[in-house]
BAMI-781095 format. One record per atom (N, C-alpha, C): x, y negated, z negated. Coordinates in pm, whole numbers, plus 50000, padded with zeros to 5 digits. Atoms other than C-alpha are relative to their C-alpha. Layout:
N
XYZ;...
// end
This chain:
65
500185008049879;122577400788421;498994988949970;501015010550020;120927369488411;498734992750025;501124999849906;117937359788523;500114989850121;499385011449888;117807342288902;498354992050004;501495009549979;115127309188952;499805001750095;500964996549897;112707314089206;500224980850037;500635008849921;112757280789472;498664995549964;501975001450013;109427266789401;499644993250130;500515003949837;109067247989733;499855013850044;500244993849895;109257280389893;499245013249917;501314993850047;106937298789654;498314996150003;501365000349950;104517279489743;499284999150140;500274997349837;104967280490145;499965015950047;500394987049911;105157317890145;499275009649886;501124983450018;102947351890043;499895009650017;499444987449938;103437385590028;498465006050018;501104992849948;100477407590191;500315013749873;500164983050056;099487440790033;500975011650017;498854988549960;102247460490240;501014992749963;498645005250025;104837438290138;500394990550131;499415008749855;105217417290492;499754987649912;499795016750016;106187376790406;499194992650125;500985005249898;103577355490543;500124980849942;499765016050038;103847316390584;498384993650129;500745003749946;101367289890719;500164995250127;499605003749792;101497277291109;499974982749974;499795014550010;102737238991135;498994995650092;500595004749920;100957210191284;498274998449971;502414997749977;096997212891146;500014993349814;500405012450071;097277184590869;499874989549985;499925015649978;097297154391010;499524997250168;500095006049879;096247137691358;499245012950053;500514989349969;093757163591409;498615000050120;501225000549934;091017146491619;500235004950170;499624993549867;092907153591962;500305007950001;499624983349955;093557186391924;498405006850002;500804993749967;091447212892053;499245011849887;500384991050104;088967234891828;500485011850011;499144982350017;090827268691943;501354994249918;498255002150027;094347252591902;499674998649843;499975002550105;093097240991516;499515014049995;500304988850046;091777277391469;501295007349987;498744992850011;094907293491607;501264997149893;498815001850099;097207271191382;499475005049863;500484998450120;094557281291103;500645015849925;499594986250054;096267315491093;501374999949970;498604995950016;098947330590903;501005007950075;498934992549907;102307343591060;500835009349896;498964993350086;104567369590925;501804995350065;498975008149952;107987354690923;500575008050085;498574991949927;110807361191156;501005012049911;499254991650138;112977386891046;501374996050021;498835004150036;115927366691097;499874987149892;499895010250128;114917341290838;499425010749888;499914985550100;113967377090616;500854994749915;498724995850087;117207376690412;499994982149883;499995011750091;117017338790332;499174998949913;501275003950035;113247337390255;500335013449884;500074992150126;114257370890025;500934994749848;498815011950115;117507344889829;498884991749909;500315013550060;115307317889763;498585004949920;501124996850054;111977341189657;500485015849901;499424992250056;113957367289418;498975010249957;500874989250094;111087384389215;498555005950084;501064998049973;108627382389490;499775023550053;
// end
């Protein structure tokens, strides 16, 4: 069997935790940042664990993770 390439765009948007959950960053908190509010830039500061209907894709395009 051959070996499959890992996406690199999307090795570097997602992260697997310690238990194995897929974790990506929260949009919106790199640009035009002076009108937003210091909670709202905290809250986007956190990671999300993906949906689990984008699961199956995010497991295609990240093979070895």
């Amino acid at each position: 069997m051959p070996k499959l390439k890992t996406r690199k765009s999307a090795a570097r948007r997602f992260k697997v935790t310690g238990s194995g959950k897929i974790v990506r960053r929260k949009a919106f908190k790199s640009h035009l940042l002076q009108h937003k509010s210091s909670s709202r830039k905290a809250r986007l500061s956190r990671v999300q664990e993906i949906h689990e209907t984008n699961y199956e894709n995010v497991k295609l395009m990240l093979p070895y993770i």
